[in-house]
N, C-alpha and C positions, 0 to 999 in steps of 0.2 A: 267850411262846407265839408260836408263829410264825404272820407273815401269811398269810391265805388270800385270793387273788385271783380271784373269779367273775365271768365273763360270760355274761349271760342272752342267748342265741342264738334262743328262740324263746319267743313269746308265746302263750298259750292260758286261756279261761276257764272250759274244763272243770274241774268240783271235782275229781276225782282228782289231776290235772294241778297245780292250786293246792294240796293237801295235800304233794304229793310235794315243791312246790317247799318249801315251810317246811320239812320233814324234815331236806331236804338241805340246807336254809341251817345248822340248828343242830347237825346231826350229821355231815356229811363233814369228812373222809372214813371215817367208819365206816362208812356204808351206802353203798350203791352199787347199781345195779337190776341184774340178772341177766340180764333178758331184751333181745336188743335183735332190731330188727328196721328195715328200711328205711322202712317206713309212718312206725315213730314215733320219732321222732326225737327226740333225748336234749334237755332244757333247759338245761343249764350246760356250761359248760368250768370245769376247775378246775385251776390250776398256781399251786405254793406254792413258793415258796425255803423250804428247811428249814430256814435262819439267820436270813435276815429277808428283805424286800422290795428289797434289793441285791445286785448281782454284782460283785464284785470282780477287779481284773486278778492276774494272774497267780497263784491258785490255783481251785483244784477247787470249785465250786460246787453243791451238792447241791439238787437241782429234782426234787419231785415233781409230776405230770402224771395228770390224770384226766378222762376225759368220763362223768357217771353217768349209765350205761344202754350205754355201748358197753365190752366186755370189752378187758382189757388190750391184748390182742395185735391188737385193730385200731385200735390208736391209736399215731398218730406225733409226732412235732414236730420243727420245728425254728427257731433261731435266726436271724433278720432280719439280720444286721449283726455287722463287728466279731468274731465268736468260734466256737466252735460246741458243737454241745450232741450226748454221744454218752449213750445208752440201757444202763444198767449192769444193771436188771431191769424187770419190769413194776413202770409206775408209777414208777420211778425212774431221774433222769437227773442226767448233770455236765455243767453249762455251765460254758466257759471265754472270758472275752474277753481283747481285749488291749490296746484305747484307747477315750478316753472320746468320745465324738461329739460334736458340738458343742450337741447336747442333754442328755449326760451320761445319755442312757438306750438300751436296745435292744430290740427285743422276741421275745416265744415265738410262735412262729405253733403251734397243734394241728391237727390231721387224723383223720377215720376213713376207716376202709374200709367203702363201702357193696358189698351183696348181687353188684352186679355187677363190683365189682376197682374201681372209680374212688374217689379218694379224696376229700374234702369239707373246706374248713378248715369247723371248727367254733367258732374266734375266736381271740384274737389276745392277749396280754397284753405291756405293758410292763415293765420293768424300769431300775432306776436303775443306770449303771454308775460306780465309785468304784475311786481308787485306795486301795490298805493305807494308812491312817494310819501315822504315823514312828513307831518304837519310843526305849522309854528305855536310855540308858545305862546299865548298871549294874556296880559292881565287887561281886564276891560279890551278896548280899541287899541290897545298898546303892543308893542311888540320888543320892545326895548327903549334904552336911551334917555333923554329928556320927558320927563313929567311933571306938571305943577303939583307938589305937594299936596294940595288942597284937594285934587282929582285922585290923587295914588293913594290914599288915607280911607277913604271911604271903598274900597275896592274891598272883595269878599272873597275871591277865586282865582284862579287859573284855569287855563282854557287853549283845548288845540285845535287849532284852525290849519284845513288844506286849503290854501290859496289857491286862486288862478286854475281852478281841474273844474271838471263840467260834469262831475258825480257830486251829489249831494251826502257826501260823505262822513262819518262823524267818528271821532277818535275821543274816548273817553281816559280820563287823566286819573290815575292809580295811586298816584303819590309823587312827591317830589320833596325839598329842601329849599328852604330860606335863608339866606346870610344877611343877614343888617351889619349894616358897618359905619357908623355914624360919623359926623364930620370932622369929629375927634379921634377918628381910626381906632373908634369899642364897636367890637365887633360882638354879633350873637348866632349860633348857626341851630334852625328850629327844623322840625320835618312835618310834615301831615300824610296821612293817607286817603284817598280821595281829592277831589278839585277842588276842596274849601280849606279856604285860613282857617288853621285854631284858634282857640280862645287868647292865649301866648302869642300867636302870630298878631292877632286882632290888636292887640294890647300894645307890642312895638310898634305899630302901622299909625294908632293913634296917637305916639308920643314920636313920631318922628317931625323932622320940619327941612325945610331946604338944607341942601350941604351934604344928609344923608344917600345912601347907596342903598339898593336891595339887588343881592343876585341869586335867581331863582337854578337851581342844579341837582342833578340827579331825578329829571322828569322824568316819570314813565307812564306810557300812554299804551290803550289795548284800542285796537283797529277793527275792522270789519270781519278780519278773516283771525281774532283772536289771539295773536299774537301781540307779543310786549315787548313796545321800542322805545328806548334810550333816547331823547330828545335833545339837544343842544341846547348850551345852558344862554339864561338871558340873564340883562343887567341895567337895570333902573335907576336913572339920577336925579333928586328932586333937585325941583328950581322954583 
């Protein structure tokens, strides 16, 4: 479920005023008040990452944005630091940063528009900024370890996979190195640039057969935000 980030901007001991507030703690954003006016001024600010409570470098960050009681379209925001946040509908926005501060966070400033065109923050939320975790190498469905020769033979590439993250994220593979090391401890060490076997690599992969080893090292991968990471080596055992 994704986090919901509230700041209570005004305090009041009118009952209506304390019902609304419980309502809105348990139910936004499903409800939201209709009416606004400059006298009464709204209680919360409300801005959610729609993945989690982190922003991430170099992709699209989906941030929804609310004040209950002010209508979509007089509420603005924008990002403190670092990145910027552009407005795709009401209520919905993509922030993007690009480095991590020395706090490792940045924050959303909100805004309305009062009656007379001036506009008001109406408070401020934090956010933790992170880079993408490294992805895994992987040959085919593979990630290392045991593989029937039969299936690791016909394989044509390398490939890096982010597991388990809820960005559709893609890291393209630059280059890497091959060791063949045959059951006889002959070893051959090949390289390619890009995520595909050579012609030489092709050529081992077809005369190998169980017993043999391949271990893939010195992978490097370029990410979202352009940068180029050093991957952790893997190692294949036909069976």
């Amino acid at each position: 479920m994704d986090e919901i980030l509230i700041i209570q901007t005004f305090l009041s001991n009118n009952p209506v005023t304390i019902i609304f507030r419980i309502l809105s703690f348990c139910f936004l954003p499903l409800f939201l008040l209709s009416a606004y006016s400059q006298d009464s001024l709204p209680l919360l600010v409300v801005v959610s990452a729609d993945k989690m409570n982190v922003l991430y470098i170099g992709v699209d960050n989906p941030v929804s944005i609310a004040v209950p009681g002010i209508p979509a379209e007089k509420v603005s925001a924008t990002i403190t630091n670092n990145g910027t946040l552009k407005q795709i509908s009401p209520l919905k926005y993509v922030a993007n940063v690009t480095i991590v501060d020395f706090k490792g966070q940045t924050k959303i400033q909100v805004y309305a528009e009062m009656r007379d065109g001036s506009k008001k923050m109406m408070g401020e939320v934090a956010f933790r900024v992170k880079r993408l975790p490294d992805p895994v190498a992987m040959i085919g469905p593979y990630k290392g370890g045991d593989v029937k020769a039969s299936i690791f033979k016909v394989q044509r590439g390398i490939i890096a996979v982010l597991e388990n993250f809820d960005f559709d994220v893609r890291f393209n593979v630059v280059g890497f190195e091959m060791t063949y090391v045959s059951a006889e401890n002959e070893a051959v060490t090949l390289s390619a640039e890009g995520p595909l076997f050579t012609e030489d690599m092709i050529d081992v992969l077809a005369k190998s057969k169980p017993g043999d080893k391949f271990i893939f090292d010195k992978i490097k991968v370029r990410g979202p935000d352009s940068s180029i990471r050093l991957l952790q080596p893997t190692v294949f055992y036909l069976i």
